[in-house]
N, C-alpha and C positions, 0 to 999 in steps of 0.2 A: 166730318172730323178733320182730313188733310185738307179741305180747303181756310180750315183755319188754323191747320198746326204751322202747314208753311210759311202763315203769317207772324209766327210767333217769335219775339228777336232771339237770335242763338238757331233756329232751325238748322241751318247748312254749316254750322260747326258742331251738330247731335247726328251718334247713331242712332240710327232711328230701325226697329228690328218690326216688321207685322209678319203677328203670327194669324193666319187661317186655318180653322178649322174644318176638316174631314165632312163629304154629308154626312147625314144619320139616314137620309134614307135615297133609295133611287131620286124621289121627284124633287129631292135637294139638290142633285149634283148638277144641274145647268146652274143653279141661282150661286152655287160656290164657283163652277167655272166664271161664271160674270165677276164675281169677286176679284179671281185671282186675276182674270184679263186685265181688270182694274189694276191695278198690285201692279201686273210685269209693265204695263203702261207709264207707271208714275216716272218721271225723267229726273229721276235725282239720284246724283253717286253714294248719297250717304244712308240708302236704304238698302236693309239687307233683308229676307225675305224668308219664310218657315211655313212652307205650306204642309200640311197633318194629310195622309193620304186615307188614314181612318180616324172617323167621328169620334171625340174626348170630351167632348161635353163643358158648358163655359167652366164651371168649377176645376175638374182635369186639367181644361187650356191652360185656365189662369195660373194654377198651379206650378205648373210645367215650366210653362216659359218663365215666370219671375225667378222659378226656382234657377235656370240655367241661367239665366242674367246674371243676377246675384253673383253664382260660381262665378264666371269670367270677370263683372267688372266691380264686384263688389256692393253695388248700388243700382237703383231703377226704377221708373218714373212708369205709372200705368198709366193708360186711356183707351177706352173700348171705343168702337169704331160709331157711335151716335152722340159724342160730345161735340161741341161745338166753347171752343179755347178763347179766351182773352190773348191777343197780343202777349202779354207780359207773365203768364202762364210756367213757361220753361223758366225765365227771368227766377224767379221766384221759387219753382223747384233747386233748378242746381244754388243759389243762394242760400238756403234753407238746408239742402242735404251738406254742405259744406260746413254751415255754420253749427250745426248739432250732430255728424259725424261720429263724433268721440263722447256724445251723452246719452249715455245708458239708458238711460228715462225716456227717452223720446224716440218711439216708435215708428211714427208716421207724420207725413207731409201730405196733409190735405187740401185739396186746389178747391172745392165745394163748399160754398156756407150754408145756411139758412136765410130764409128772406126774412131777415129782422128790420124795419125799415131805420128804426133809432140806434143801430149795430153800424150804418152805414158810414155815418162820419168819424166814425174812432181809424186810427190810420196807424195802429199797431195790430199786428195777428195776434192770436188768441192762443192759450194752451189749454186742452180740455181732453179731459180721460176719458175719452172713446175715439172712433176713426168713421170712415165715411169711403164706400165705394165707386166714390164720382168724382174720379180723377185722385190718384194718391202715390206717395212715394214712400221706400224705404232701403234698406240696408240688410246687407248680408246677417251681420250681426245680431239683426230683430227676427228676418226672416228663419234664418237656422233653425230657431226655435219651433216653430210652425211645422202642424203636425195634420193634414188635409182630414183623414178618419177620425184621428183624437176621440176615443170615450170622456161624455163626461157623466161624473159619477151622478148616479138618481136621485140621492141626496140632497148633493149640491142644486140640482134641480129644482126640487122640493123647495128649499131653504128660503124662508120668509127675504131676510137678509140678503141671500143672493141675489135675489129679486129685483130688490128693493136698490141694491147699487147698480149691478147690471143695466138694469132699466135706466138707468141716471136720475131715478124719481119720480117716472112715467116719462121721459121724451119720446121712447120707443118701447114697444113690445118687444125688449130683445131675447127674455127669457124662453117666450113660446117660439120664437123663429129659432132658438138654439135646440129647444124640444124637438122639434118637428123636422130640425136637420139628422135631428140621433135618432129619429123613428125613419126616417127617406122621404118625409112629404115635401121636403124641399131641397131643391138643388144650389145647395152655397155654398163658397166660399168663404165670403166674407164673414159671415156669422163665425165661423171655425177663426178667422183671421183676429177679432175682434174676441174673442173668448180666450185664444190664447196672448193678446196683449192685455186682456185685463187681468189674469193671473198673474200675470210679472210685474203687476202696477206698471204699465206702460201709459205714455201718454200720445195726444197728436196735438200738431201745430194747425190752425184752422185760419182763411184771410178774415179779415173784417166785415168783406164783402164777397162776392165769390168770383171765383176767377172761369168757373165750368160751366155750363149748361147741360141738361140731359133732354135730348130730344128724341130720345126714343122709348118713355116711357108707354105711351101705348103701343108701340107693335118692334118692344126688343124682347129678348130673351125671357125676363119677366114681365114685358107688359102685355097690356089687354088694352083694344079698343074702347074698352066701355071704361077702361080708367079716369076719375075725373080730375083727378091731379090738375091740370092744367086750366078748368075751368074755376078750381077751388081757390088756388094761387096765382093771385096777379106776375107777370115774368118778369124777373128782376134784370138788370141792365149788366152786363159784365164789368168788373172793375176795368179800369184799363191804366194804374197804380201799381206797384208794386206796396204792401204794406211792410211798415220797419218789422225787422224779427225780435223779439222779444231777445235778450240780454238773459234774464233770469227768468226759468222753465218751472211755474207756478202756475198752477190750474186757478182757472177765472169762473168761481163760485156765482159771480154776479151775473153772467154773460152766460153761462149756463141755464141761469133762473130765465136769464131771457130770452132764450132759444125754446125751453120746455113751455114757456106761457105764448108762443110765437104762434100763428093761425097757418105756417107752413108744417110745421110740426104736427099741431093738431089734427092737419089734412093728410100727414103720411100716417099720423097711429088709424085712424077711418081707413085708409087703403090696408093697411095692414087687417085690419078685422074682417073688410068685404074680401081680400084674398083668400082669408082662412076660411071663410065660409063656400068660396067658389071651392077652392080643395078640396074641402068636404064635402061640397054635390057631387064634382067628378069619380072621389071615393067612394061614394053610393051608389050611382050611375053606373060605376063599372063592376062592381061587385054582382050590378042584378043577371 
């Protein structure tokens, strides 16, 4: 991830804050020392450094630090440490959090698309009512609202309707990962993050193309080596563009239709099903 953030234009005019997480256990604490060695290593005046001397958990971290960012500068730009940036990346955040600031409606600054390959040549960003944990930005004002525990009601669970929008229509399973976050079988953020922007009808701004990569989906926090993510989806090329910002903050009905029918899509609701079924053996397995 820094051998490509510092490529990115704007770097050495960004704070740039890494937070490190605490071990969780004894046999953790060389592989965080490596970490931080890394950290106090990096030669650049414009980082400043948060090391956790006890384990918070990514959900906790995440939490934590946005939420202190926020207080001081009002706004803040995420990346976990296995993305891998576009050049034009930060470009494109501080542009984007400038230009939507002061609109209520817009939640998030997403750096991540979809592999749509006919999405590719449109050279406007997209407005679409949901968010994405792979690379994202936002504001004091969205974030305030956010509430890490938040109950949600068993009802609204239930609700055919809730479902049925939640989901976007099927793109994702997102009702059962909100279940399973309110029961503990998952550790997320995001879900809660994403649950409380769509109650305030919030939206996000998405590129055309994507400006992120995630390469650590089989061995981060949630991956598995046996993830087949990567054999499923051909890897898409990082913009290296900045796309126009949309003027008027209208969700793109069409562009949606074409992300849900997308074969990247398809391959994360499949990963999503084979997770919940490994949860559910390790649940069994440990009960015996």
């Amino acid at each position: 991830m820094f051998s490509s953030l510092v490529k990115c234009n704007g770097f050495s005019e960004s704070e740039i804050f890494v937070f490190v997480d605490g071990p969780k256990t004894e046999i953790d604490a060389p592989h965080v020392k490596a970490v931080r060695d890394f950290v106090d290593g990096l030669p650049f005046p414009n980082i400043r450094k948060v090391f956790r001397e006890k384990n918070m958990g990514l959900r906790h971290s995440i939490a934590a630090g946005v939420t202190s960012l926020c207080n001081e500068y009002g706004r803040v730009i995420v990346f976990e440490d296995d993305f891998e940036l576009s050049p034009v990346t930060l470009d494109y955040f501080r542009q984007a959090l400038d230009k939507y600031a002061d609109n209520d409606r817009v939640w998030n600054i997403v750096a991540y698309m979809y592999r749509v390959p006919g999405m590719r040549a449109r050279k406007e960003a997209l407005v679409l009512p949901f968010t994405h944990p792979w690379g994202w930005a936002t504001w004091d004002r969205a974030w305030r609202h956010f509430e890490l525990d938040k109950p949600v009601p068993a009802p609204v669970l239930k609700s055919h309707s809730f479902k049925t929008f939640f989901s976007l229509a099927g793109l994702r399973d997102y009702p059962k990962m909100l279940e399973m976050a309110m029961n503990g079988r998952v550790n997320s953020w995001f879900i809660q993050w994403y649950y409380c922007m769509f109650r305030s009808g919030g939206v996000s701004v998405f590129p055309s193309q994507t400006l992120i990569r995630n390469t650590g989906i089989q061995d981060g926090t949630h991956g598995s080596s046996l993830n087949p993510y990567h054999r499923m989806v051909p890897r898409d090329e990082l913009a290296l563009e900045m796309p126009r910002l949309p003027d008027v903050v209208a969700v793109d009905y069409v562009a949606l239709d074409t992300l849900i029918a997308s074969r990247d899509a398809w391959s994360q609701r499949i990963i999503d099903i084979l997770g919940r079924y490994k949860r559910t053996l390790k649940r069994m397995l440990n009960m015996k």
